[in-house]
C-alpha positions as CSV (number, residue, x, y, z in Angstrom):
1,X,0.0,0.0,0.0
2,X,1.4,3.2,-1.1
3,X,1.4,6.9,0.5
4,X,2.7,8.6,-2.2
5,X,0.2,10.9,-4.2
6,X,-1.5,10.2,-7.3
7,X,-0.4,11.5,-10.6
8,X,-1.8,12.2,-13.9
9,X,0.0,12.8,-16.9
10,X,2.5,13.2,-14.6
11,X,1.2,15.9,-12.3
12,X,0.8,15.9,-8.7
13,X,-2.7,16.0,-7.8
14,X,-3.3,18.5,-4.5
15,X,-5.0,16.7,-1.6
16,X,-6.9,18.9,0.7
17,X,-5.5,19.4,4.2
18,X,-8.2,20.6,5.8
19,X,-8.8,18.5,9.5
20,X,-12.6,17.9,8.8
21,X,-11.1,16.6,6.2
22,X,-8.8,14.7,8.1
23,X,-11.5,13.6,10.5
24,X,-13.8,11.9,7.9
25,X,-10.7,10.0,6.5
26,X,-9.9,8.6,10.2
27,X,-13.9,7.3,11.0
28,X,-13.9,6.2,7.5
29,X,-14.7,2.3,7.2
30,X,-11.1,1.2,5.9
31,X,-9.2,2.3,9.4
32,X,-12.0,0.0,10.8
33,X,-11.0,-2.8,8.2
34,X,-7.2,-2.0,7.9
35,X,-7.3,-2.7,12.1
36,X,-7.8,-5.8,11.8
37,X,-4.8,-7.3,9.2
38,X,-2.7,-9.4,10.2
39,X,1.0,-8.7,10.1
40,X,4.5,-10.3,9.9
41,X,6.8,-10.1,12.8
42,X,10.1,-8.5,11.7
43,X,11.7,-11.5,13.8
44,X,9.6,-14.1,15.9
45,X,13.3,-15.1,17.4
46,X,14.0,-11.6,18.8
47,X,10.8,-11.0,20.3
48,X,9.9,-14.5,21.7
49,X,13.2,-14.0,22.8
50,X,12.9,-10.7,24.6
51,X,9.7,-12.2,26.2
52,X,11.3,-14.8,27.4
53,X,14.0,-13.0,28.8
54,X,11.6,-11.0,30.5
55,X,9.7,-13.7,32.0
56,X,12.5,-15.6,33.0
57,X,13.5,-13.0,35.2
58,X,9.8,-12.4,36.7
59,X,9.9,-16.3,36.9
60,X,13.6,-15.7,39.4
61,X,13.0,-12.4,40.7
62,X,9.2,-12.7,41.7
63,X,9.2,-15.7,44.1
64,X,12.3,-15.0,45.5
65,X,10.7,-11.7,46.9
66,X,7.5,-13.3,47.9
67,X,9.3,-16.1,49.9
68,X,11.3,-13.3,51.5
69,X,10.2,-10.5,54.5
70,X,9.7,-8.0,51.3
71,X,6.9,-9.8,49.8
72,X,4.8,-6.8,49.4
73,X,7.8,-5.9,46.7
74,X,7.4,-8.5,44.6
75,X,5.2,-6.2,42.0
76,X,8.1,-3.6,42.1
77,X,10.0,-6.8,41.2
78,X,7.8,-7.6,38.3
79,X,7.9,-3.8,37.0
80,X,12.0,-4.4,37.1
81,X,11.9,-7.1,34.7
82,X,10.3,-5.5,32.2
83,X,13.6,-3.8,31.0
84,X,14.4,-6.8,29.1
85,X,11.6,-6.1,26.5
86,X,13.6,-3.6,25.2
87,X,16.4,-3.1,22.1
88,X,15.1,-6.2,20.7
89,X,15.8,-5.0,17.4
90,X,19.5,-3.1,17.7
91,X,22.8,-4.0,16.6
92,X,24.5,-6.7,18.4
93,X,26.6,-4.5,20.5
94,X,24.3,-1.6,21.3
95,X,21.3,-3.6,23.1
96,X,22.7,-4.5,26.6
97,X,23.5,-0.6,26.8
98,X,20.4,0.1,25.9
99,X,18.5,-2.4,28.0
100,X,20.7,-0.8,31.1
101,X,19.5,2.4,30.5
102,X,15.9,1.0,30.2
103,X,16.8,-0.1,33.1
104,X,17.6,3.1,35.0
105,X,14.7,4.9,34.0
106,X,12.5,1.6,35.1
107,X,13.9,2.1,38.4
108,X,13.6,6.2,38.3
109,X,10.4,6.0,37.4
110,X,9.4,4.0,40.4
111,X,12.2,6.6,42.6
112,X,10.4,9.6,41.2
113,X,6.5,9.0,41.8
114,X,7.2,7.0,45.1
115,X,9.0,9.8,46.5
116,X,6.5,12.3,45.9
117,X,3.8,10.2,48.3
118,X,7.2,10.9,50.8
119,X,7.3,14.5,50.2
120,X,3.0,15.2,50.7
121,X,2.8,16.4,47.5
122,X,-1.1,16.3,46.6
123,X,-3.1,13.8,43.9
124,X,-3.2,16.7,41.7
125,X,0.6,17.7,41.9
126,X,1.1,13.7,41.3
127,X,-1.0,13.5,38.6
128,X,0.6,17.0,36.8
129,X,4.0,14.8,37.7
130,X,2.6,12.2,35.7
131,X,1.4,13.8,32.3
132,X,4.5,15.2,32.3
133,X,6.4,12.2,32.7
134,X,4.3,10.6,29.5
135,X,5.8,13.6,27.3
136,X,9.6,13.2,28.6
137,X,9.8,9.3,28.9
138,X,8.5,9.5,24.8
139,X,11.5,11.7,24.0
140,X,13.9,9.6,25.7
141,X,12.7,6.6,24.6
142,X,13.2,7.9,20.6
143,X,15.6,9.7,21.0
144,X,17.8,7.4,22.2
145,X,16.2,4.4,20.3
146,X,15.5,2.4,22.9
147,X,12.8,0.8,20.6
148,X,9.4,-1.4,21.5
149,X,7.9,-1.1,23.8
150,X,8.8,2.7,24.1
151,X,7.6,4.5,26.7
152,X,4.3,2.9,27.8
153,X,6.6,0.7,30.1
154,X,7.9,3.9,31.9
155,X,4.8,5.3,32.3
156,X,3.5,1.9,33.3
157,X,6.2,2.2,36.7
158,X,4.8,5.9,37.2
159,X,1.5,4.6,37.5
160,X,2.1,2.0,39.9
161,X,4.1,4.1,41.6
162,X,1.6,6.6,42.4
163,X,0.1,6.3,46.1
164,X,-0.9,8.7,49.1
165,X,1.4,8.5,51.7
166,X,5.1,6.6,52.1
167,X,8.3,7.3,54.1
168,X,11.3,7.2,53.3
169,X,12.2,3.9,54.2
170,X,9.4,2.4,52.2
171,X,10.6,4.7,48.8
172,X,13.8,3.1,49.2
173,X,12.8,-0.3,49.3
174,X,10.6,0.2,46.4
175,X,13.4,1.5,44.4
176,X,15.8,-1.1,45.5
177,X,13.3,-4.0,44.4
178,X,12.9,-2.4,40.8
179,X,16.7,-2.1,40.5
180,X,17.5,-5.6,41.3
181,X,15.3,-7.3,38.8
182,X,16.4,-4.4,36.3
183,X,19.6,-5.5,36.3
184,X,19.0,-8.9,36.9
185,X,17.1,-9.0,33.8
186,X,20.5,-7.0,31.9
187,X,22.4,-9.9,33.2
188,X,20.0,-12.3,31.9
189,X,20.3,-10.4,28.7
190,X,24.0,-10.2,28.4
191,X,24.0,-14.4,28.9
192,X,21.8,-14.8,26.5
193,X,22.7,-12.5,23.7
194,X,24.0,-15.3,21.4
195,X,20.6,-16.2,20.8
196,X,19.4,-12.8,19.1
197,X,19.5,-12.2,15.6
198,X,21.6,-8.6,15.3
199,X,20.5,-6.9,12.0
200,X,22.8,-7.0,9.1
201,X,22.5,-5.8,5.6
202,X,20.5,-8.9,4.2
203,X,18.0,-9.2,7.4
204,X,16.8,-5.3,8.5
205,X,14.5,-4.7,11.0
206,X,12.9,-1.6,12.5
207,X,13.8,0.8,13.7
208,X,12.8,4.6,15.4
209,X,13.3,6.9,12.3
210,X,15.8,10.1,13.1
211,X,14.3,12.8,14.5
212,X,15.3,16.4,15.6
213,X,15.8,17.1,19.0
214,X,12.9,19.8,18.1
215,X,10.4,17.7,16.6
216,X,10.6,15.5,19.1
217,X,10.1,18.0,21.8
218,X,6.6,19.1,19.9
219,X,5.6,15.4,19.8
220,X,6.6,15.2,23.5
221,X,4.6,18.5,24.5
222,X,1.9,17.2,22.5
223,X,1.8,13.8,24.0
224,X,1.4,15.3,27.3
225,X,-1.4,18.0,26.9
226,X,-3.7,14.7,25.8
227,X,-2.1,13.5,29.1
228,X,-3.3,16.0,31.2
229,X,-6.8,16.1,29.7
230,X,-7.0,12.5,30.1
231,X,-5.3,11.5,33.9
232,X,-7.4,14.8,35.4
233,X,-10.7,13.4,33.8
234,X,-9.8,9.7,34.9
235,X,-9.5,11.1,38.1
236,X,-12.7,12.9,38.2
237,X,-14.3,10.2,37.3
238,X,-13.5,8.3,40.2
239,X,-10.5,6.2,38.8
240,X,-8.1,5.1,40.7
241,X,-5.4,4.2,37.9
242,X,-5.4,7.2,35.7
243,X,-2.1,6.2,34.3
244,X,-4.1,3.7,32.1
245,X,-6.0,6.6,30.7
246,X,-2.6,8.4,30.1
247,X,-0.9,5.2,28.8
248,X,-3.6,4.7,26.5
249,X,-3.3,7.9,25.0
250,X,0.3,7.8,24.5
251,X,0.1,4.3,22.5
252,X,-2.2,6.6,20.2
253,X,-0.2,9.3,19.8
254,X,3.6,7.5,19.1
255,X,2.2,6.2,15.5
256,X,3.9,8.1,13.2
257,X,1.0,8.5,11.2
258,X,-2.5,9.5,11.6
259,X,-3.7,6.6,9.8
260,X,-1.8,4.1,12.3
261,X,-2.7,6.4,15.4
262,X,-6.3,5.3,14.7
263,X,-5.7,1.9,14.0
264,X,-3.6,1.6,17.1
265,X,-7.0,3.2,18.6
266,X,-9.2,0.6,17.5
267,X,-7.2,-1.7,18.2
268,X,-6.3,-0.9,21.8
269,X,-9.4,-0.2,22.4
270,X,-11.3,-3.9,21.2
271,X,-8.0,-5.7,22.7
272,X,-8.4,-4.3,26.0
273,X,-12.3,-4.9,26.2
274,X,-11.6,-8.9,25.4
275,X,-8.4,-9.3,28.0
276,X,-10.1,-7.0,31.0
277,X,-12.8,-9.7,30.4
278,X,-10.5,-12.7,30.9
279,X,-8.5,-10.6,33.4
280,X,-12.1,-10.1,35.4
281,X,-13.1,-13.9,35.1
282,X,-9.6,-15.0,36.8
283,X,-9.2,-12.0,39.7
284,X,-12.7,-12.8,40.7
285,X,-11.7,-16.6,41.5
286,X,-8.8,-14.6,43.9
287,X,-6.0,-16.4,42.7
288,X,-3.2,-16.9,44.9
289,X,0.2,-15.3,44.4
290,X,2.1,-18.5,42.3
291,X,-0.7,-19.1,39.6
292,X,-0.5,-15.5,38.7
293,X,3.4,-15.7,38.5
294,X,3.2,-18.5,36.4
295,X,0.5,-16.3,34.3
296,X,2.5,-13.8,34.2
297,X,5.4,-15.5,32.3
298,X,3.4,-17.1,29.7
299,X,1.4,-14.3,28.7
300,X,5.0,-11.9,28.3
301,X,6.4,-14.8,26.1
302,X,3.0,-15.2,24.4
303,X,2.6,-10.7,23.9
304,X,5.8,-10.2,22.1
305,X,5.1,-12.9,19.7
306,X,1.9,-12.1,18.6
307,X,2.0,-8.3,19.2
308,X,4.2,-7.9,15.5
309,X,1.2,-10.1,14.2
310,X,-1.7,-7.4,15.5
311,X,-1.4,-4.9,18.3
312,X,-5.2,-5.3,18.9
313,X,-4.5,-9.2,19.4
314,X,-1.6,-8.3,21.8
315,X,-3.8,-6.6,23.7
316,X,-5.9,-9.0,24.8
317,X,-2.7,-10.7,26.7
318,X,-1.1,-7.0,27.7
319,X,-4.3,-5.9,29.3
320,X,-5.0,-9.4,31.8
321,X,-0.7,-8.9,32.3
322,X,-1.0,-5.4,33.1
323,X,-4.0,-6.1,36.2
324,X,-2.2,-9.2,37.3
325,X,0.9,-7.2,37.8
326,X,-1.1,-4.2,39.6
327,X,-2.9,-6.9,41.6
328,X,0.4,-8.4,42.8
329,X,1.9,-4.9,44.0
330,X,-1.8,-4.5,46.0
331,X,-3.3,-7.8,46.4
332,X,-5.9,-6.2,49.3
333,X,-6.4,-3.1,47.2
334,X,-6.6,-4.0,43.7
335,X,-9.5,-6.6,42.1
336,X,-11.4,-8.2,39.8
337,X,-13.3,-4.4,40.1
338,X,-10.2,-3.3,38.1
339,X,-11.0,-4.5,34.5
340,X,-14.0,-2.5,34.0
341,X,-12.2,0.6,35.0
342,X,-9.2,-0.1,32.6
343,X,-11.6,-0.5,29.9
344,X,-13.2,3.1,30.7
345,X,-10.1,4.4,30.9
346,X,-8.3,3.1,27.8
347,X,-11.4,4.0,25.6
348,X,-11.0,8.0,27.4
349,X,-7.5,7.9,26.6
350,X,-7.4,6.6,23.4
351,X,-10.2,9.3,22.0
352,X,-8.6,12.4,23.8
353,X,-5.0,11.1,21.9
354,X,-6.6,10.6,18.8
355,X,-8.2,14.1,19.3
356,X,-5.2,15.7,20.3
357,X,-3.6,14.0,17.6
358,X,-6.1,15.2,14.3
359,X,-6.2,18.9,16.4
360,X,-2.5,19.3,16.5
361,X,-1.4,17.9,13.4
362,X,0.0,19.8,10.8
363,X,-0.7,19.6,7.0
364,X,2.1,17.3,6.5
365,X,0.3,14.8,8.7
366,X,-3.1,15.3,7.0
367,X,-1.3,15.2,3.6
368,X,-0.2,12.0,4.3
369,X,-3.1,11.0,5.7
370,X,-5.3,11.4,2.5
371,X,-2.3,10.5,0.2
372,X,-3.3,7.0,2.8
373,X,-7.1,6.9,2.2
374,X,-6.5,7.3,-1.9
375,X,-4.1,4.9,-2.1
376,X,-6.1,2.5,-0.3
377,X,-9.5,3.1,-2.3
378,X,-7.6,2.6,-5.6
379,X,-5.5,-0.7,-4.1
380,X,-7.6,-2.1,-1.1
């Protein structure tokens, strides 16, 4: 499927960049259709591979904290072991640097937000903290190429972070618990590097395209307005995890098209409505600690395999993942009442980013968005 623009005879034919124009393309019938295709994974190896090495280390890290005095750590444990999702994709020397830096910002992340329930700082001073963490964790994340998953892990940490009151013994012990699965998972990744395919000149794979430091400081102001909007409304609404709404609006607003900002819309949107379901019909039987565990590391192994297939499909596994974790940091707090708020608020945030998104585009983007919808009324 092509985005260039048609020609006849030769001549450029001048698309109209007006948003209402814009907005008709995106609710047309073929994002709806071109949501559900099926993909092929740039390399099934690399990200069964990064799954695995994730869910090796929640399979190490996880039990060893819940058979210890710290068991109330052991979701700070999982939230470590998510740095070895990343770099899947880079050259063979550059991914353990760049899964170590994943690493860091896992574990500031969880610093960061934990120490403001330390300091007294308010819910809405946390949740300001927050929106603006979505917009700087996006610019690090491309512009130092740390690659899928991006930033929605970061702001996943911030989230379940985020809590009322703490001292300072209790923000250290949190941190501590991230860092040592982080790096145990960078160990696990060094061991096992042999395994990975590295990209060479017959076998590409993607890869963040080059940005200016200024464009990507647009995208990250951008990304955190919808942010804003979105954890303030969760929160008024009741919610008590606005960083889903937040998350949900970032995974809009990091395609680098309009067209692929609404399918990743759609498709985050159906996805999570099917895996809070299966989510809510295994919290409600109040599964004990190990069966979750042992959830846990299929369904990572399972998400980055099917995930280059269809992000929709991958979210059916990311979003039952995603409340099993929460539920393990706050077993007492956190239930199978959760799934129907992170359905609410994934659909808020994924209409406020695709909002934000059509609003603050410019006439490149909508350019390229009708050169899309042509091209795929002559060819689909």
């Amino acid at each position: 499927m092509s985005d260039s623009p048609t020609t006849t005879d030769h001549a450029p034919i001048a698309l109209p960049a007006r948003r209402r124009d814009a907005l008709r393309q995106i609710l047309h019938t073929r994002r709806f259709e071109e949501s559900l295709k099926l993909g092929t994974p740039p390399s099934v190896r690399n990200s069964a591979l990064a799954g695995l090495q994730a869910g090796l280390t929640t399979a190490i890290c996880v039990p060893l904290f819940l058979l210890s005095p710290w068991a109330h750590l052991a979701g700070f444990a999982s939230l470590g072991a998510l740095a070895a999702l990343f770099g899947r994709f880079a050259p063979r020397r550059s991914r353990t640097g760049i899964v170590l830096q994943c690493a860091f910002w896992q574990t500031f992340a969880v610093f960061a937000m934990s120490a403001t329930a330390w300091l007294g700082w308010s819910p809405a001073a946390q949740l300001a903290l927050m929106a603006i963490s979505c917009g700087f964790y996006l610019l690090i994340s491309f512009r130092h190429h740390f690659g899928a998953p991006g930033p929605l892990i970061f702001i996943f940490a911030v989230g379940g972070s985020m809590t009322d009151t703490l001292d300072l013994r209790q923000v250290a012990e949190r941190t501590l618990a991230t860092a040592i699965a982080a790096v145990f998972a960078w160990l696990i990744c060094i061991a096992s590097e042999s395994l990975r395919h590295p990209p060479t000149p017959e076998r590409t794979f993607p890869k963040d395209p080059e940005r200016s430091l200024g464009e990507l400081g647009f995208m990250a102001i951008r990304v955190s307005i919808a942010a804003f909007i979105v954890v303030y409304a969760s929160h008024a609404l009741g919610m008590n995890h606005p960083a889903w709404a937040a998350m949900g609006a970032v995974a809009v607003m990091q395609g680098s098209h309009l067209h692929i900002s609404m399918h990743r819309a759609l498709q985050r949107m159906a996805g999570t409505l099917i895996g809070a379901t299966l989510a809510w019909l295994l919290l409600i039987q109040q599964p004990p600690a190990w069966p979750i565990v042992v959830a846990l590391v299929l369904l990572q192994v399972l998400t980055e395999i099917i995930i280059g297939v269809n992000y929709g499909l991958a979210q059916t596994l990311i979003t039952p993942m995603a409340l099993l974790m929460t539920h393990l940091a706050a077993p007492t707090a956190a239930s199978a009442a959760m799934a129907p708020e992170r359905v609410i608020d994934t659909i808020l945030g994924a209409i406020v980013g695709m909002v934000i998104a059509l609003i603050l585009s410019n006439a490149d983007d909508r350019r390229s968005l009708a050169h899309h919808h042509q091209s795929s009324r002559q060819y689909g």
